[in-house]
Structures are given as C-alpha cells and as structure tokens.
C-alpha positions as CSV (number, residue, x, y, z in Angstrom):
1,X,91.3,99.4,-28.8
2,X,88.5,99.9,-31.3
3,X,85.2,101.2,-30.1
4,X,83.7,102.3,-33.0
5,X,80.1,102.4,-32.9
6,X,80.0,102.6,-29.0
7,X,78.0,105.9,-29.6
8,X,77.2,105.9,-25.8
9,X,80.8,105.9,-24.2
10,X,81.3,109.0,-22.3
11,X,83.6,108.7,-19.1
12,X,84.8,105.5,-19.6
13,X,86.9,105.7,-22.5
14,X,89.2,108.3,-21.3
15,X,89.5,105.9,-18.2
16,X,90.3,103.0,-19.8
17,X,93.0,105.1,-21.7
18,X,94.8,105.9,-18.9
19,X,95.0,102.6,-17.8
20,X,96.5,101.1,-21.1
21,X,99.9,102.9,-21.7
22,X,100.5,99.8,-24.3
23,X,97.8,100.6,-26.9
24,X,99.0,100.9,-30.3
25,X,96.3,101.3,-32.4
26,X,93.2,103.3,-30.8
27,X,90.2,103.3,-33.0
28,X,87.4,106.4,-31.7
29,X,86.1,106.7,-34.7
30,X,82.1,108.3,-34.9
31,X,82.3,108.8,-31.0
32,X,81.2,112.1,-29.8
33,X,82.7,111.5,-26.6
34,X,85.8,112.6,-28.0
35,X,87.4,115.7,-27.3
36,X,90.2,117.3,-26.5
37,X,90.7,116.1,-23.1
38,X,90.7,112.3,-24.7
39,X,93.4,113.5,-27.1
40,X,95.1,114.6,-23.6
41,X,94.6,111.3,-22.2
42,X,96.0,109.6,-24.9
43,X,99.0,111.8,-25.2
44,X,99.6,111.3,-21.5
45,X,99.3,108.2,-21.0
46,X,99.8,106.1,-24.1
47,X,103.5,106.7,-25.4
48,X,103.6,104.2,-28.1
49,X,100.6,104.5,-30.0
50,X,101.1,104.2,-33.5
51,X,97.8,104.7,-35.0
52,X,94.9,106.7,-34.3
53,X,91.2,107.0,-36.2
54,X,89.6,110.1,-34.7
55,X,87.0,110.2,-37.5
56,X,83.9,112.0,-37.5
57,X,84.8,113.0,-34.0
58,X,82.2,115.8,-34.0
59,X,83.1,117.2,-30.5
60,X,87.0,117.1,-31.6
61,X,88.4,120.2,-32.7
62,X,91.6,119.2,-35.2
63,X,93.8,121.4,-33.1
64,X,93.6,118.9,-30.4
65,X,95.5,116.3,-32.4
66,X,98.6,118.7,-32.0
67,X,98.9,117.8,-28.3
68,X,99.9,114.1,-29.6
69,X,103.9,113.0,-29.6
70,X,104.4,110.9,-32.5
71,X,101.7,109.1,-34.8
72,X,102.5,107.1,-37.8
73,X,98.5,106.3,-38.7
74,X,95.8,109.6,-38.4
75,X,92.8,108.9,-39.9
76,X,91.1,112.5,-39.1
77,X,88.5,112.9,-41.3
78,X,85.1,115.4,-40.9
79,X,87.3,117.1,-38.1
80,X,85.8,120.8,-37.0
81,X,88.9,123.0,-37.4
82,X,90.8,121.2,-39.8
83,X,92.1,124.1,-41.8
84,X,95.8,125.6,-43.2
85,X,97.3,126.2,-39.9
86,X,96.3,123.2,-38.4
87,X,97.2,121.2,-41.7
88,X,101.0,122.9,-41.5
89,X,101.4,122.0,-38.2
90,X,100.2,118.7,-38.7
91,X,102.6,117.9,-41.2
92,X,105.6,119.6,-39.5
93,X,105.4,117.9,-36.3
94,X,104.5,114.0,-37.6
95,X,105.4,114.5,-41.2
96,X,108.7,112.1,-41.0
97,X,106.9,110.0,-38.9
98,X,103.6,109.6,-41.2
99,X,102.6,107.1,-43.5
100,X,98.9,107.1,-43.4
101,X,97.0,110.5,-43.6
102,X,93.2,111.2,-43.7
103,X,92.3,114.2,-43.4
104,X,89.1,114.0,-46.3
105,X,86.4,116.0,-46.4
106,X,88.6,119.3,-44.8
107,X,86.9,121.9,-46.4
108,X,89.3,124.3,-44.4
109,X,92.1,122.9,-46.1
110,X,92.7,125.5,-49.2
111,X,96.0,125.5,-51.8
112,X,97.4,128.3,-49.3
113,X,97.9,125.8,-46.8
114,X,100.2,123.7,-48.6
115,X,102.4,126.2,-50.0
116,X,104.8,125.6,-47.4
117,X,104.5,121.3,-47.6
118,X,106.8,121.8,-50.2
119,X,109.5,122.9,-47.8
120,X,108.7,119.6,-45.8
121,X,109.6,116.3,-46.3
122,X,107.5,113.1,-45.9
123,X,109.1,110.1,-46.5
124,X,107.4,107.7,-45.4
125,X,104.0,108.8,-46.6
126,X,102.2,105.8,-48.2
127,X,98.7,106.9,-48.0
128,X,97.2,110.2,-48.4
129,X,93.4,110.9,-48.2
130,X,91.9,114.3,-49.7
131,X,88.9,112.9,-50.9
132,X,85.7,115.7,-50.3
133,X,88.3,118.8,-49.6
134,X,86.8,121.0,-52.4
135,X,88.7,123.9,-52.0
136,X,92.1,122.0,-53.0
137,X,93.3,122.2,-56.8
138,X,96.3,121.3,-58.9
139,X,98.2,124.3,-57.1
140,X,97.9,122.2,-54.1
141,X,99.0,118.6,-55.3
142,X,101.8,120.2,-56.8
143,X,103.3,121.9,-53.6
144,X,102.8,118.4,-52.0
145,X,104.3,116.6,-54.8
146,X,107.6,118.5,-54.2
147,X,107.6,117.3,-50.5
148,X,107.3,113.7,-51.2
C-alpha cells in the first residue's frame, strides 16, 4: 500500500488496514494522519508486513513504532520522539530482523544512545541512514561498528 502524498486521508487509512492482513510493504510516508492508533492497526491487523515508511509522520510519536512485531524495512525519518531510549529499544526488539534503517534527521539520537548497540547484534543490517542527526560523532559509529 503506498499513499504517499494522499495528505487528506484521515479515517480511511486505518480502515483499509484492518481489512488487508496481507500487506507487506505499507508506505505512509508525509501523512499526518498517522499516529499511534495507525501503528496499532497495523500491528493488529497486518502480521506479515515487512516494510514500513512512516516518514515525516508529524502526528507519529517514534515510541509508537515499538507496538509493531517484526519489521525488516523502517524508514522513520523526522519522527517526534526519536531519541536514545527509543533508538535502544528499536534496535533490541527488530535488530536481527533489520536490514533497512532510517531514522535521519533524529536530533534526539546522541552517542549515549548507542553505547549499548555495541552489546547488540545486527546481522542483517544492509542500510543504515543517519543523515541530519547532528548530535552523533565518531563515539557513536564506533559503538555501532562493534554490533555489526
């Protein structure tokens, strides 16, 4: 399902989710529609979704993405709330699962945050975006380079 660009969904996208438990790939990217209830839906209702672009969500908090089960796609970038805890528990819950992240421009994401990525392992990471997350430096990348 992509709707990106449908700025004026409101109700209906959270309907059609729960009618299409077969959705892999769910694209809500720039909708401010989205919100934690649609994160709900989706974890509800569609159990093999593989990939989700909540991008520029600007009614999603980043703590909502916690309520999914397994995603191996997350773009997540501009979230509100994207910051160390949510970032840990991000990577703890989907990290063996992940293999595209974007969480870029995060400025809640700070070197502390990743100080424990180097007790995780991500293996099948392929794509990481931190593009825009200005309070990260090379004390950062090296924490996650110890976890890949």
């Amino acid at each position: 399902m992509d709707s990106t660009g449908c700025t004026s969904l409101v109700h209906t996208v959270r309907d059609i989710l729960t009618r299409s438990p077969s959705l892999k790939k769910i694209n809500l990217a720039y909708l401010h529609s989205v919100t934690q209830d649609t994160i709900l839906a989706i974890a509800l209702h569609c159990h093999g979704l593989l990939e989700l672009n909540v991008n520029r969500c600007k009614n999603l908090e980043a703590s909502g993405l916690l309520a999914l089960v397994s995603i191996e796609i997350l773009r997540a970038s501009h979230l509100r709330g994207m910051n160390d805890e949510v970032w840990e528990k991000i990577v703890d819950r989907y990290g063996s699962s992940l293999v595209v992240l974007d969480v870029s421009y995060s400025t809640g994401l700070t070197d502390a945050g990743f100080s424990t990525t180097k007790e995780i392992i991500l293996p099948r990471l392929r794509h990481l975006n931190l593009s825009g997350c200005q309070s990260l430096t090379d004390l950062a990348m090296g924490f996650l380079s110890s976890g890949l």
